[in-house]
Backbone of each chain as ProteinMPNN parsed JSONL, in Angstrom:
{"seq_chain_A": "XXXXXXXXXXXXXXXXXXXXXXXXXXXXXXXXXXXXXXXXXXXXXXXXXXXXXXXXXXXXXXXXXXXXXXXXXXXXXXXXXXXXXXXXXXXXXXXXXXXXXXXX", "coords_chain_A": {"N_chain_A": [[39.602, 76.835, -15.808], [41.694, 80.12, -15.6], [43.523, 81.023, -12.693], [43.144, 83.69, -11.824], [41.093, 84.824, -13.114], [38.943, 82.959, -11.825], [38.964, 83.803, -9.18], [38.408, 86.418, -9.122], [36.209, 86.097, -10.286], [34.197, 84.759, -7.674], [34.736, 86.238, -6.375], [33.438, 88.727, -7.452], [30.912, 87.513, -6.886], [30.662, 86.645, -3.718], [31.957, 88.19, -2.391], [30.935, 90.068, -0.97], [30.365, 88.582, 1.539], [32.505, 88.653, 3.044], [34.201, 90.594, 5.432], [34.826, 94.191, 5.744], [37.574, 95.023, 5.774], [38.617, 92.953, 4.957], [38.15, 92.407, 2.543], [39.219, 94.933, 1.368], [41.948, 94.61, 1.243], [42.576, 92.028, 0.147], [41.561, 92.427, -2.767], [43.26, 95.122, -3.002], [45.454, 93.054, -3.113], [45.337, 91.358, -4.57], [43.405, 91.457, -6.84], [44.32, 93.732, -8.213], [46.857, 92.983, -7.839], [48.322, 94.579, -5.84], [51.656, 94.821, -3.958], [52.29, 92.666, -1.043], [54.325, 93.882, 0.426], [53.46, 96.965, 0.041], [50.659, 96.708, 0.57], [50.714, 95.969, 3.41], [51.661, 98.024, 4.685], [50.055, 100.461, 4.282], [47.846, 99.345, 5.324], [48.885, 99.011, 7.788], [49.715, 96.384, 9.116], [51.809, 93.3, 9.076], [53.772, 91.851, 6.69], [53.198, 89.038, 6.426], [50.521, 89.103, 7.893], [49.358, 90.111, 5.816], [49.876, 88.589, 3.526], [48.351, 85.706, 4.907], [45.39, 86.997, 5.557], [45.053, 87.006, 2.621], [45.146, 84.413, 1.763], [43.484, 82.979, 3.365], [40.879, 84.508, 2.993], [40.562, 83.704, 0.222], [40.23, 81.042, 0.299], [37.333, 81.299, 2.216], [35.909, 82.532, 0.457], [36.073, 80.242, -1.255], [35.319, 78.197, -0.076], [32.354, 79.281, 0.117], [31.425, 78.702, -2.645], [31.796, 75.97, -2.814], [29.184, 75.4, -1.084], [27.061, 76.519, -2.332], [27.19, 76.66, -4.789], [26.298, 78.72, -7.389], [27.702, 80.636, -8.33], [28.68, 78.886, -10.706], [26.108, 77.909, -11.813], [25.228, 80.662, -12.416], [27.463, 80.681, -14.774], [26.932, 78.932, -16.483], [24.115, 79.823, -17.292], [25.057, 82.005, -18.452], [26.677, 81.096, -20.882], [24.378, 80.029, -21.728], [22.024, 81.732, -22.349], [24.095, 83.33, -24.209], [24.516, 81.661, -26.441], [21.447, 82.3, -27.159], [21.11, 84.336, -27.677], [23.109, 84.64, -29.961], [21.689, 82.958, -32.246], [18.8, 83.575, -32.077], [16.535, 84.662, -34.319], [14.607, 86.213, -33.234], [13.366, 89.708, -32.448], [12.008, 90.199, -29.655], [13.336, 88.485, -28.251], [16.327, 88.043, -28.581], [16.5, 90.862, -27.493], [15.527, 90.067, -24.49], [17.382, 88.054, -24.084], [19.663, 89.649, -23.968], [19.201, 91.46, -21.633], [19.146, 88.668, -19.443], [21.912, 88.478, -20.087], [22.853, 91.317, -18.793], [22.361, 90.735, -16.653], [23.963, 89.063, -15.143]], "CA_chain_A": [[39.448, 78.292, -15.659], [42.418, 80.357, -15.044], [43.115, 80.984, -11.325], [42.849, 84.644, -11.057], [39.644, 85.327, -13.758], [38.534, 82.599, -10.85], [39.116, 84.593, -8.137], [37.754, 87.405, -9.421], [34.646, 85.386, -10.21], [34.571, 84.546, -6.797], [34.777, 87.812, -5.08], [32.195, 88.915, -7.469], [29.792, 86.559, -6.367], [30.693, 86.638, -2.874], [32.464, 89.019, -2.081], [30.0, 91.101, 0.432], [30.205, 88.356, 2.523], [33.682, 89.321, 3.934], [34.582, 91.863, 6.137], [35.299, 95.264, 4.84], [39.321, 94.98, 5.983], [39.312, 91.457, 3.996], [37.467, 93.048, 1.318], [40.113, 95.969, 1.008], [43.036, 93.715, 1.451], [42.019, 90.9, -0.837], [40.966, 93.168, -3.757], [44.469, 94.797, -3.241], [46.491, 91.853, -3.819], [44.885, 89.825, -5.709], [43.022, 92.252, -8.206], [44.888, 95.055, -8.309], [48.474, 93.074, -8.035], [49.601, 95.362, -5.766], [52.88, 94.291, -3.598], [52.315, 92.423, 0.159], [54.577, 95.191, 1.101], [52.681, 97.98, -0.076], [49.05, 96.493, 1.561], [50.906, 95.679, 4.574], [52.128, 99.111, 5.368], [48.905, 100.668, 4.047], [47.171, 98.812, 6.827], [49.268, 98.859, 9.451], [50.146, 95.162, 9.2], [52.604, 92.596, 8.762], [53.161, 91.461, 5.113], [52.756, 87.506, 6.886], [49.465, 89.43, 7.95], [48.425, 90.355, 4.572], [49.365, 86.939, 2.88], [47.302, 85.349, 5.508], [44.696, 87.321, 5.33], [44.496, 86.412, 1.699], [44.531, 83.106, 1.858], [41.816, 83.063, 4.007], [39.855, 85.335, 2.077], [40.285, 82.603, -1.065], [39.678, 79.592, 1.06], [36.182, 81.258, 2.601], [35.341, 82.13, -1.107], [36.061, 79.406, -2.573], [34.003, 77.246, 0.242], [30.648, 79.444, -0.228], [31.253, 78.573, -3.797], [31.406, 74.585, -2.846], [28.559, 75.122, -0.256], [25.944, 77.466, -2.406], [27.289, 76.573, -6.513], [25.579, 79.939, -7.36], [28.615, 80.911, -9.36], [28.444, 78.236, -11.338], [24.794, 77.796, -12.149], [25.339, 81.881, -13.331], [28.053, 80.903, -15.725], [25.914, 78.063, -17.56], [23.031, 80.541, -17.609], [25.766, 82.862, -19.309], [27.101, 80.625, -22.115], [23.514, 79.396, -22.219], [22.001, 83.094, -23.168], [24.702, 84.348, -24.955], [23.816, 81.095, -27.853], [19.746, 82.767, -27.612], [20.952, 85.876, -28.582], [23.262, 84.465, -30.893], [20.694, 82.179, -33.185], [17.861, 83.64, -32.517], [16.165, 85.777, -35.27], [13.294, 87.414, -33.172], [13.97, 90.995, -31.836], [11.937, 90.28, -28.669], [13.59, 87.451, -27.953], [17.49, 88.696, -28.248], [16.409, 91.594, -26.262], [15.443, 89.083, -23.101], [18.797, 87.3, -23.484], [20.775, 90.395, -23.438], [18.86, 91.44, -20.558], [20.14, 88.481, -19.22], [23.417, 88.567, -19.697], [23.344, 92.09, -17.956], [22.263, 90.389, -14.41], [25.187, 88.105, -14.644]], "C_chain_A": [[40.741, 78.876, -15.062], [42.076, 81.136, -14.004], [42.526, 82.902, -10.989], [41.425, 85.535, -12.019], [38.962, 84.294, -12.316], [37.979, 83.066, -9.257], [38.253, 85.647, -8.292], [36.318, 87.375, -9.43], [33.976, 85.74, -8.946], [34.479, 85.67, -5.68], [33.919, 88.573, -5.243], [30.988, 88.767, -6.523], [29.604, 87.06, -4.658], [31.294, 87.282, -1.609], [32.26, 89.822, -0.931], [30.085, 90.235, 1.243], [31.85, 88.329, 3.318], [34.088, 90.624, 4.504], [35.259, 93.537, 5.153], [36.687, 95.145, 4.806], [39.401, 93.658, 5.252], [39.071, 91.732, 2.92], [38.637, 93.788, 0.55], [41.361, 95.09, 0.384], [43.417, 92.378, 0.146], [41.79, 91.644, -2.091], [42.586, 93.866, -4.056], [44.957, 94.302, -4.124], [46.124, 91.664, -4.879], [44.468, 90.663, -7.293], [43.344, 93.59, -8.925], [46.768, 95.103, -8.359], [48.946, 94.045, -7.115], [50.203, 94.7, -4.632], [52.349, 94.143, -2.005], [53.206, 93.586, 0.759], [53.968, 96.726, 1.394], [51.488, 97.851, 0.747], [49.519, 96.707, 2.776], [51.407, 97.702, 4.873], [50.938, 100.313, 5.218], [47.763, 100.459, 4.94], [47.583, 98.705, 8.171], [49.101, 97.227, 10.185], [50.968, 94.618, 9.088], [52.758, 92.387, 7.544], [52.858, 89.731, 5.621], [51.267, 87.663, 6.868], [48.671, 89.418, 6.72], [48.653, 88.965, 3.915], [48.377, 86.166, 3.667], [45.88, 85.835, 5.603], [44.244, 86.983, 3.887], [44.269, 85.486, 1.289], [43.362, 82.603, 2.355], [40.496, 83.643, 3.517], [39.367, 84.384, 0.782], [39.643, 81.553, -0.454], [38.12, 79.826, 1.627], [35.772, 81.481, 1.291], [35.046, 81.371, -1.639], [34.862, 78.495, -1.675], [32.662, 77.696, 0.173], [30.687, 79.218, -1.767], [30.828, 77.189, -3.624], [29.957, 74.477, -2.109], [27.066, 75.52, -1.461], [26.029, 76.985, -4.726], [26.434, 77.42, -6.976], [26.35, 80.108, -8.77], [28.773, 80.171, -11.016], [27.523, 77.923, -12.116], [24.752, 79.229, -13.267], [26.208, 81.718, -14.638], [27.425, 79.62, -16.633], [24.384, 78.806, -17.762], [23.392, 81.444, -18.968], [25.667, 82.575, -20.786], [25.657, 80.088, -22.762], [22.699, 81.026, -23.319], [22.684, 83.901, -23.848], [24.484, 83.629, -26.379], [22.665, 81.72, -28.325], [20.206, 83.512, -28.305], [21.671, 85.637, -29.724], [22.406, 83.74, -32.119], [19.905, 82.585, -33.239], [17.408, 84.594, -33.506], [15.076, 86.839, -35.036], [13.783, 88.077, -32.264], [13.853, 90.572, -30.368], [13.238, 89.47, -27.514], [15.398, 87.656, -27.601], [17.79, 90.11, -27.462], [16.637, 90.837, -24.713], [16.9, 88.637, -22.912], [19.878, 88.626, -23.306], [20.323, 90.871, -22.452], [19.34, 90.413, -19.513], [21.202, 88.197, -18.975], [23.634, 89.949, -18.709], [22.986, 91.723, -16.336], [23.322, 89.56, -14.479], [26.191, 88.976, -14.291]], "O_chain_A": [[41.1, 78.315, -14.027], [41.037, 81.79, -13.916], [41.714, 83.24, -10.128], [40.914, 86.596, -11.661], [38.335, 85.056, -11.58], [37.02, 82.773, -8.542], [37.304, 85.743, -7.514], [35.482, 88.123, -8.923], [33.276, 86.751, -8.884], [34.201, 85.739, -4.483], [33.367, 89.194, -4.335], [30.376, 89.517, -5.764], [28.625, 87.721, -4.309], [31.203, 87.056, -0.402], [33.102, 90.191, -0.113], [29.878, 90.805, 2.315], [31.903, 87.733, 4.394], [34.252, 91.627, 3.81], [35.971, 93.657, 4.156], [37.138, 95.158, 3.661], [40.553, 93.346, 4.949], [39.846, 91.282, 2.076], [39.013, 93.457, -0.574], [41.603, 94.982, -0.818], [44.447, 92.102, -0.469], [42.039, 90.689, -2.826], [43.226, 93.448, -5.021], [45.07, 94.576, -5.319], [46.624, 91.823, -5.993], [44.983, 90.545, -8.405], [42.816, 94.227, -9.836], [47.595, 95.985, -8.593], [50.041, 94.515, -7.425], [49.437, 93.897, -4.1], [51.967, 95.189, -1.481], [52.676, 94.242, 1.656], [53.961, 97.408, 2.418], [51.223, 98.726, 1.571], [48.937, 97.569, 3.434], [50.812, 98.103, 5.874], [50.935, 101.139, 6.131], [46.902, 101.293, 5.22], [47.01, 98.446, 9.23], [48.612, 96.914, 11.271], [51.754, 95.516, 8.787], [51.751, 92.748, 6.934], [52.055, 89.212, 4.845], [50.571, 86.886, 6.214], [47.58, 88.865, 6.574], [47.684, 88.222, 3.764], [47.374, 85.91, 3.001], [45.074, 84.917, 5.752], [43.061, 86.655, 3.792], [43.349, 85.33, 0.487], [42.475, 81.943, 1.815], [39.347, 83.232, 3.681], [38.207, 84.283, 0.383], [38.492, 81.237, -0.756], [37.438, 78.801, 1.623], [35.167, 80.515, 0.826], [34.096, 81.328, -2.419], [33.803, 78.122, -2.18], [31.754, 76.865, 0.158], [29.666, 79.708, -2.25], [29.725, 76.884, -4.079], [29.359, 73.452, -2.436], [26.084, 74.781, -1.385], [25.148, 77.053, -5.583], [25.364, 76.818, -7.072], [25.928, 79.863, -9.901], [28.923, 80.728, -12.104], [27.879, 77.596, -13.249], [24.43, 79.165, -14.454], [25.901, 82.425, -15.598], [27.781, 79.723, -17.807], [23.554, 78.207, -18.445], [22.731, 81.653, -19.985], [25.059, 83.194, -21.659], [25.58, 79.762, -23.947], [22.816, 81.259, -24.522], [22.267, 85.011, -24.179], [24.304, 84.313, -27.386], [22.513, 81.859, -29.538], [19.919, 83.57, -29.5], [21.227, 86.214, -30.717], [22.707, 84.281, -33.183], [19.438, 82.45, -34.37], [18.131, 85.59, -33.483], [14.659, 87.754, -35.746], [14.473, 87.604, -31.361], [14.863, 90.472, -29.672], [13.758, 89.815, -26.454], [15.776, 87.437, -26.45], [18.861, 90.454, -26.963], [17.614, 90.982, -23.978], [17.531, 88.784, -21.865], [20.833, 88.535, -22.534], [21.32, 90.875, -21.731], [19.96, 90.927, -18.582], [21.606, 87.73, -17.91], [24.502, 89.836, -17.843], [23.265, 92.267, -15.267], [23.632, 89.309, -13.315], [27.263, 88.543, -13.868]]}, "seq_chain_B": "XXXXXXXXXXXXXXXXXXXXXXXXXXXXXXXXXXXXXXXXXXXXXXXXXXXXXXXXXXXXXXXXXXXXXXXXXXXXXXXXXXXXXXXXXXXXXXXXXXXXXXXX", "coords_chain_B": {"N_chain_B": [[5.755, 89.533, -2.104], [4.987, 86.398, -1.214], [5.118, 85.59, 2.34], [6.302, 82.583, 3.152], [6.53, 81.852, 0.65], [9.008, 83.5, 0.447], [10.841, 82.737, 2.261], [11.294, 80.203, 1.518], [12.422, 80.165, -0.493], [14.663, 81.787, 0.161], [15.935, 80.097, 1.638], [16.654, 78.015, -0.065], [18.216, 78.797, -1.47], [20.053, 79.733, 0.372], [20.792, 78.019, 2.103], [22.539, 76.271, 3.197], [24.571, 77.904, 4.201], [24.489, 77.791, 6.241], [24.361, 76.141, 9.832], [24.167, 72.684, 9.957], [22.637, 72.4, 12.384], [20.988, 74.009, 12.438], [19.444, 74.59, 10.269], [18.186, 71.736, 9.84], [16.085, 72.859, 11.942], [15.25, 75.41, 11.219], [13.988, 74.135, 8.797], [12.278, 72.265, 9.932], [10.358, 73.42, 11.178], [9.779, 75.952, 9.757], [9.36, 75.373, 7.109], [8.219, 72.808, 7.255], [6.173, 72.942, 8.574], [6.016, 72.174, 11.202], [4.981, 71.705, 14.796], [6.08, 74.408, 17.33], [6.556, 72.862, 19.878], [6.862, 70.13, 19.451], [9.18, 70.238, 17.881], [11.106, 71.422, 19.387], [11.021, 68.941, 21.699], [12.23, 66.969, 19.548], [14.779, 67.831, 19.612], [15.885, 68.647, 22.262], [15.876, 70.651, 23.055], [14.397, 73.949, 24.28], [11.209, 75.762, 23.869], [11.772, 78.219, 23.608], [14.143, 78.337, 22.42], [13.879, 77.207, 20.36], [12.391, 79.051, 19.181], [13.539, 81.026, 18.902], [16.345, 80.196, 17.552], [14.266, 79.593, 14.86], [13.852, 82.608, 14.296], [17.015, 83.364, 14.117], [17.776, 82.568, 12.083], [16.173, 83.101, 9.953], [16.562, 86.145, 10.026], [19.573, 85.936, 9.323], [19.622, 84.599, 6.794], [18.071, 86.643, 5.035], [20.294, 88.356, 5.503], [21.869, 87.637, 4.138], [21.107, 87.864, 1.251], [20.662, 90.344, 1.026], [22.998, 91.521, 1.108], [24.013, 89.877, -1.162], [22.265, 89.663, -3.086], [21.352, 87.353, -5.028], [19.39, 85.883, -5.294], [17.416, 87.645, -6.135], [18.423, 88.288, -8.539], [18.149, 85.617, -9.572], [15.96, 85.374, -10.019], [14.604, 87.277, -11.717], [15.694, 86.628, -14.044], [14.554, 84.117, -14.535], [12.044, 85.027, -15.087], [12.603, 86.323, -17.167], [13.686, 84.251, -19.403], [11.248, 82.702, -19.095], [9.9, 83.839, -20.64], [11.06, 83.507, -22.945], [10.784, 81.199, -23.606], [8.255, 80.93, -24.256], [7.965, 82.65, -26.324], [9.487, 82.438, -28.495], [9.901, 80.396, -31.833], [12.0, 78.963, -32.426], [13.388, 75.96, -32.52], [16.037, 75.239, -30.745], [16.278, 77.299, -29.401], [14.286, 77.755, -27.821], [15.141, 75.058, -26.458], [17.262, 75.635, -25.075], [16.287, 77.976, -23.466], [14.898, 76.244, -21.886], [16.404, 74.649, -20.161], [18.163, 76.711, -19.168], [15.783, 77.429, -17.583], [15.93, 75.108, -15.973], [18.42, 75.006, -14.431], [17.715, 77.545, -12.336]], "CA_chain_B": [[6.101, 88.318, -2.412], [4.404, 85.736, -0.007], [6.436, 85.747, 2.814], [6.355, 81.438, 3.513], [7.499, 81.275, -0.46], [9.911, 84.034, 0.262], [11.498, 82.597, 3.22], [11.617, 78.821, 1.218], [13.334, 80.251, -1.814], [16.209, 82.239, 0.567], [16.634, 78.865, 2.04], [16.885, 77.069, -1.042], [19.957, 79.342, -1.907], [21.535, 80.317, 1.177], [20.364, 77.252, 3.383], [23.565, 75.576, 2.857], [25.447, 79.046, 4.682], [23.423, 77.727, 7.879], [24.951, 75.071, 10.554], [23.316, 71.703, 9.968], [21.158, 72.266, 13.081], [19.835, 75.167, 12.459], [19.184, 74.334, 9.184], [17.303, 71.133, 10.171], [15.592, 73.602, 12.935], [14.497, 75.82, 10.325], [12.87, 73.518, 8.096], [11.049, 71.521, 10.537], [9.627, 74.778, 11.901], [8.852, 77.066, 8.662], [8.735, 74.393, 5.768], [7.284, 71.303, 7.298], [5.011, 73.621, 9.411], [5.825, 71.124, 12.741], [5.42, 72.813, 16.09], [7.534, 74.61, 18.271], [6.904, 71.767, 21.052], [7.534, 68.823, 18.602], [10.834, 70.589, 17.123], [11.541, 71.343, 20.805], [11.442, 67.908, 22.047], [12.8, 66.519, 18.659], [16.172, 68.318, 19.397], [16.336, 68.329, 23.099], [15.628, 72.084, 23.564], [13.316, 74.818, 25.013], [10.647, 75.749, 22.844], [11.937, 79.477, 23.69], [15.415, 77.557, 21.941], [13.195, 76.87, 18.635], [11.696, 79.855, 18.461], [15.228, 82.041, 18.748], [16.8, 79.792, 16.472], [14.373, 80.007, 13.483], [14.304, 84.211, 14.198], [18.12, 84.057, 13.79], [18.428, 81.857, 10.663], [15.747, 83.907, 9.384], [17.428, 86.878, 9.423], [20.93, 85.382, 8.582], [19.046, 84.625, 5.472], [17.664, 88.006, 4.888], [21.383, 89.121, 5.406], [22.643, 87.331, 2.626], [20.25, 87.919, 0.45], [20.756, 91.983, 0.932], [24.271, 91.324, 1.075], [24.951, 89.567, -2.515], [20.879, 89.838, -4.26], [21.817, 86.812, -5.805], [18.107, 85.229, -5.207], [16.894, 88.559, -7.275], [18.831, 88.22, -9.928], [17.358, 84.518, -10.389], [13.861, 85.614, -9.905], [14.318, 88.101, -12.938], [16.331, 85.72, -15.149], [13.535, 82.749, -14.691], [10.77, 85.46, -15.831], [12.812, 86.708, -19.304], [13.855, 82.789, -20.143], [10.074, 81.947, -19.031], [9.441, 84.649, -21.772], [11.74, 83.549, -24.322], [10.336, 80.344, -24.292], [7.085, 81.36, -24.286], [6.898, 83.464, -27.324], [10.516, 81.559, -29.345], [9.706, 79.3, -32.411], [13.312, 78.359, -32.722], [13.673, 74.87, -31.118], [17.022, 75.055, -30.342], [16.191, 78.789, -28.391], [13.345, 76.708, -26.65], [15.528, 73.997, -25.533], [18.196, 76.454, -23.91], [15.593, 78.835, -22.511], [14.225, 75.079, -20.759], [17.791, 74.469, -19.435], [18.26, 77.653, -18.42], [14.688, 77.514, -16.325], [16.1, 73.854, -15.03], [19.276, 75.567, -13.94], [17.466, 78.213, -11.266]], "C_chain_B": [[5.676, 87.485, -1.289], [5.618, 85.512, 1.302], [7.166, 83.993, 3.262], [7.386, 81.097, 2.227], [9.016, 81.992, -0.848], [11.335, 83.135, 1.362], [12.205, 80.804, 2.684], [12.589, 79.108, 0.255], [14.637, 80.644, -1.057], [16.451, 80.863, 1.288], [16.733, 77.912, 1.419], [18.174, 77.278, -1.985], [20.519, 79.772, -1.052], [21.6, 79.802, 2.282], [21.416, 76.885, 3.613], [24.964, 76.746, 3.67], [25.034, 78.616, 6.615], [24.498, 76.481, 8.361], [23.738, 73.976, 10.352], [21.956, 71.588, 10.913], [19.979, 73.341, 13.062], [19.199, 75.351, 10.953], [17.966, 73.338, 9.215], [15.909, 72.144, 11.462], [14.268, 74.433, 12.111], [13.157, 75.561, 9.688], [11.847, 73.162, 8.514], [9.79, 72.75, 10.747], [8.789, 75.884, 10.572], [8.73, 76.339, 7.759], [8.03, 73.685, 5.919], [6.21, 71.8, 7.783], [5.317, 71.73, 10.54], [5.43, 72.606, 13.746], [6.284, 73.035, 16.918], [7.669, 73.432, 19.181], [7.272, 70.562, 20.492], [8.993, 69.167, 18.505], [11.763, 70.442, 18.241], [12.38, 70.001, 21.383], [12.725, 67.014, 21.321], [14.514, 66.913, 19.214], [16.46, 68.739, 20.609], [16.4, 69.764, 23.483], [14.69, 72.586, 23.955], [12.719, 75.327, 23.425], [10.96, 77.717, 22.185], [13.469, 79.342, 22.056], [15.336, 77.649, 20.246], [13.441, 78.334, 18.171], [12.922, 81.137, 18.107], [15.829, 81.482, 17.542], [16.221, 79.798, 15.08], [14.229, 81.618, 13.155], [15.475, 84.377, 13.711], [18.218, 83.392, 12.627], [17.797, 82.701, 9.735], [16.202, 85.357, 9.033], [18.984, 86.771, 8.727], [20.544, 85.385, 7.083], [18.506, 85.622, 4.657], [18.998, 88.464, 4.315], [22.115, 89.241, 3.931], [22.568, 87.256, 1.636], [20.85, 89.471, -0.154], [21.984, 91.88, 0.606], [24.907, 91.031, -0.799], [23.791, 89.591, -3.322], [21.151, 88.599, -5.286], [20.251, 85.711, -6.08], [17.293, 86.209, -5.987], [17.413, 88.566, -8.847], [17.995, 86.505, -10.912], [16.081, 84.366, -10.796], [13.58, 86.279, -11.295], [14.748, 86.811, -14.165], [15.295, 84.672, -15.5], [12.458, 83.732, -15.35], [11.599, 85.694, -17.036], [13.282, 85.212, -19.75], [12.403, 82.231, -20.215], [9.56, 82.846, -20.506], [9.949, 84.112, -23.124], [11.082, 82.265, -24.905], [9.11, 79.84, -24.236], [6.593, 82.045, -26.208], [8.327, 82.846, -28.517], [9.667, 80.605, -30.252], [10.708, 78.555, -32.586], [13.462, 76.905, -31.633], [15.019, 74.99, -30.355], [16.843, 76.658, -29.095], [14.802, 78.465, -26.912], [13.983, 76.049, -25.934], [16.506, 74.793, -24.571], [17.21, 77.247, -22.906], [15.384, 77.776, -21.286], [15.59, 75.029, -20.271], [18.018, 75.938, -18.628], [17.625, 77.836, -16.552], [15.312, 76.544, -15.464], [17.715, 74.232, -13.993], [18.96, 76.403, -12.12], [16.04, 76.985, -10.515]], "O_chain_B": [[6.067, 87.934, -0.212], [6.813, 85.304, 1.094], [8.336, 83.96, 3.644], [8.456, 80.492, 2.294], [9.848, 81.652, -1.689], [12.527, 83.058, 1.065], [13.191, 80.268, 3.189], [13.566, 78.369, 0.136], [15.677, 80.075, -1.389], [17.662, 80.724, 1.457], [16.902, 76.834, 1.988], [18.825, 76.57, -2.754], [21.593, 80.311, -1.319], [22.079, 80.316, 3.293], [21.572, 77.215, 4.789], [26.141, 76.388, 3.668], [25.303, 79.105, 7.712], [25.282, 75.94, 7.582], [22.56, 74.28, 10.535], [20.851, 71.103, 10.672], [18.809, 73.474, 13.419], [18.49, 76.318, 10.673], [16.874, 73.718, 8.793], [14.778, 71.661, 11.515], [13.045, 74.309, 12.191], [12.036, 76.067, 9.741], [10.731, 73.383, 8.043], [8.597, 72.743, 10.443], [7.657, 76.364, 10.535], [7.631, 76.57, 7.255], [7.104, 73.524, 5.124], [5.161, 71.213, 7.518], [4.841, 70.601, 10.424], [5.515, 73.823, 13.585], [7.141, 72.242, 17.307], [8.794, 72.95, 19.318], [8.087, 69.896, 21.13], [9.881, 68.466, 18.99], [12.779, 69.75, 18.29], [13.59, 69.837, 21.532], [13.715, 66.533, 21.871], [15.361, 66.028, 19.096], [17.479, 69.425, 20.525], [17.16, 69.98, 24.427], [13.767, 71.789, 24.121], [13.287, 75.34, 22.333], [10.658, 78.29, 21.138], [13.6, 80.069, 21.071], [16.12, 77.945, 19.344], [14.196, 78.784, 17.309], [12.972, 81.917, 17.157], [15.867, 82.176, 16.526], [16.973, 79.929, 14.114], [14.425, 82.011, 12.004], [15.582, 85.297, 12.9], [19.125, 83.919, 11.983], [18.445, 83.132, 8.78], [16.215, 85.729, 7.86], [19.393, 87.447, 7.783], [21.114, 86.11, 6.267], [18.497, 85.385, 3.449], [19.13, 88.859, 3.157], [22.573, 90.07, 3.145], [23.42, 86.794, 0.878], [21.301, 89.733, -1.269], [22.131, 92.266, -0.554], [25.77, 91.628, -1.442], [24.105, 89.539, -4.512], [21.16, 88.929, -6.471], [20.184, 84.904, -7.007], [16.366, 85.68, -6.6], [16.861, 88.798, -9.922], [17.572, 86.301, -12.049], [15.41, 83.638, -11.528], [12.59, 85.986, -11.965], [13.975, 86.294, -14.972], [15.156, 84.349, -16.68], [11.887, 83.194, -16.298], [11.16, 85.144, -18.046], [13.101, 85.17, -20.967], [12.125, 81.436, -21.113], [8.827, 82.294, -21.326], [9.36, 84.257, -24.195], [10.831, 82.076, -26.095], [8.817, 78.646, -24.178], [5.593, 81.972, -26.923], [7.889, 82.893, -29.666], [8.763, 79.983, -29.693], [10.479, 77.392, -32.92], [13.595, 76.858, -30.41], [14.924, 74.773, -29.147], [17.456, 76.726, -28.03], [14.597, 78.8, -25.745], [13.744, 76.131, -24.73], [16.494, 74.563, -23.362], [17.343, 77.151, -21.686], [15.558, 78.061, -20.102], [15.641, 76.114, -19.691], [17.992, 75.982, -17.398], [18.064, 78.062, -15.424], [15.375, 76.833, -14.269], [17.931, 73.652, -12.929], [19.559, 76.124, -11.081], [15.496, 77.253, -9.444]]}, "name": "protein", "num_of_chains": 2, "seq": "XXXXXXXXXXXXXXXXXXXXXXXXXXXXXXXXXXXXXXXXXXXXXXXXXXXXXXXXXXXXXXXXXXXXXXXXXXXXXXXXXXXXXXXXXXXXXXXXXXXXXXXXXXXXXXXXXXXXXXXXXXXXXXXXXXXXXXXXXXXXXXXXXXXXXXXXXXXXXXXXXXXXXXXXXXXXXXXXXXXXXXXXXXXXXXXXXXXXXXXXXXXXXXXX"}
């Protein structure tokens, strides 16, 4: 999986459980690309501050991902309902799976 | 939603967010149904000790529930796959719906 559809995953998922200022910060960088200089002065930080802060932000992500595999379980639900709806031939039935795909 | 099968399911997805003892604390106390003075002794605490500790895991668990709904989203997904392969003749839309269910 490339690293920053990963991430993204990732922040999805779990996202609420970081602080609003790691939230901001992290979302930033990472998903928005924009420049450790720019966050950092934006916040009234260091740019050391803001790389650190995002590292940290990946590293608690990524461990409620190893602790909880949530993320994971959702994206084999994914690829699993997106075959229903592809093969199957009854209405009800490709309704349900696109239903859901919209909770993923 | 019963609140014994509510409180087993958020700790069947967000038990693993808990510290090992309060995790073991938990269980003994709201899954195994032990008593506070067993759990007590068991772990070298006050029974006041127990009863604080499964209040706070219990809400911790609440938190993270409200926080990312990620125990709602599985609750819905298991009823439209329980549907699909309920009313599906397609084997192959049967066998994913069952994977799906074995997934959550």
């Amino acid at each position: 999986m490339d690293r920053l559809y990963e991430e993204t995953l990732l922040f999805d998922f779990y996202g609420e459980l970081l602080t609003q200022k790691q939230r901001q910060i992290f979302e930033e960088v990472v998903l928005c690309n924009c420049s450790l200089g720019e966050v950092a002065e934006d916040h009234g930080i260091s740019r050391q501050g803001v790389h650190d802060t995002v590292r940290r932000c990946g590293k608690l992500l990524a461990s409620y991902e190893e602790k909880l595999g949530l993320m994971r379980k959702f994206l084999v639900i994914k690829k699993k309902a997106a075959r229903i709806h592809e093969i199957s031939e009854n209405e009800e039935v490709r309704r349900l799976a696109d239903e859901i795909l919209e909770e993923l």
